[in-house]
C-alpha positions in Angstrom: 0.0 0.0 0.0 2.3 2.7 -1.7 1.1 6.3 -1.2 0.4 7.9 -4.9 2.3 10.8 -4.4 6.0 11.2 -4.8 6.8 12.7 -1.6 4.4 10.3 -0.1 7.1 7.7 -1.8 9.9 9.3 -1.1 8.7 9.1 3.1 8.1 5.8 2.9 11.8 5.2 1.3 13.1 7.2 3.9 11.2 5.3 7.1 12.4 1.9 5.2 15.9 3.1 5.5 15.2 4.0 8.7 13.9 1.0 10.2 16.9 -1.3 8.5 19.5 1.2 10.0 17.4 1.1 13.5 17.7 -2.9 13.6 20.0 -5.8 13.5 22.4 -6.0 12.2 23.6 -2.8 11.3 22.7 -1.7 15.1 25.5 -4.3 16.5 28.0 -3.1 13.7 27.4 0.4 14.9 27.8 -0.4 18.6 31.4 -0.6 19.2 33.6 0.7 22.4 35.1 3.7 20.6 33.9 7.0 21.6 33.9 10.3 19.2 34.4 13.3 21.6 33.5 11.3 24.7 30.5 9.9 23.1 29.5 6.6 22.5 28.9 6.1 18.8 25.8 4.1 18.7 24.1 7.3 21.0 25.1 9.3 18.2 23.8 6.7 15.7 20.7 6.7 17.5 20.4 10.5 17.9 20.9 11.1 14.3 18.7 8.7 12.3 15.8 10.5 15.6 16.5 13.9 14.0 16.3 12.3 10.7 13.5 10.8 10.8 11.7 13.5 12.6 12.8 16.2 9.7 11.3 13.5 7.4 8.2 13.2 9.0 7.7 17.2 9.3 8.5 17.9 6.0 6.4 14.7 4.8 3.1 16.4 6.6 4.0 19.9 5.6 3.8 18.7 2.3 0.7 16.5 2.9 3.1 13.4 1.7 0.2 11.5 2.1 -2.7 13.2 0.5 -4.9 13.1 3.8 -8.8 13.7 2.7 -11.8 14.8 4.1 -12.9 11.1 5.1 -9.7 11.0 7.1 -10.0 14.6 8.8 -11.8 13.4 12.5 -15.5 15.5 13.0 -14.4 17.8 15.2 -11.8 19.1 13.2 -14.0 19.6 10.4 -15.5 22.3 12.5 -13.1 24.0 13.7 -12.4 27.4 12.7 -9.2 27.9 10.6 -8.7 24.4 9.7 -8.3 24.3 6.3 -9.0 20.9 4.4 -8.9 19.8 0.9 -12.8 19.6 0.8 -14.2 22.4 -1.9 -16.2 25.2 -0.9 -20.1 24.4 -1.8 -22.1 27.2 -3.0 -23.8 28.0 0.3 -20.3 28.2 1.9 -18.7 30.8 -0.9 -17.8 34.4 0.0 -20.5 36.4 -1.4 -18.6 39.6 -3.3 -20.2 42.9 -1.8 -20.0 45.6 0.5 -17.6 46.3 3.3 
């Protein structure tokens, strides 16, 4: 169940690479007793592939990676004020053009 979109793709690749990277046996080749700067390399493994994946995942919903829609928005979101959602705007809900 690929997403459609290309970003969508692209965050998928990258959470694929991150979950081999995250688990045996590339985890037991990174843990090793030498230190860079004090610190233990697999806490910096660990601390980088985080930040990683958490850029990923940001940029992946600021770009709406996976094409959320309005059956996926919960109710009470639907709502709210200033949410904005992909749904398009009925004719009852347009702006009418006049006045001040």
């Amino acid at each position: 169940m690929l997403p459609k979109t290309t970003q969508g793709k692209i965050t998928v690749g990258f959470l694929v690479i991150f979950t081999i990277a995250m688990n045996p046996p590339v985890i037991t080749m990174v843990d090793s007793p030498t230190t860079v700067l004090g610190i233990n390399v697999l806490y910096l493994w660990t601390v980088a592939w985080g930040l990683l994946v958490s850029l990923v995942l940001i940029w992946a919903a600021w770009q709406d990676a996976f094409a959320l829609t309005e059956d996926q928005v919960p109710p009470e979101l639907r709502e709210a004020e200033g949410v904005e959602t992909a749904r398009p705007e009925t004719s009852e809900e347009a702006p009418t053009g006049g006045g001040s």
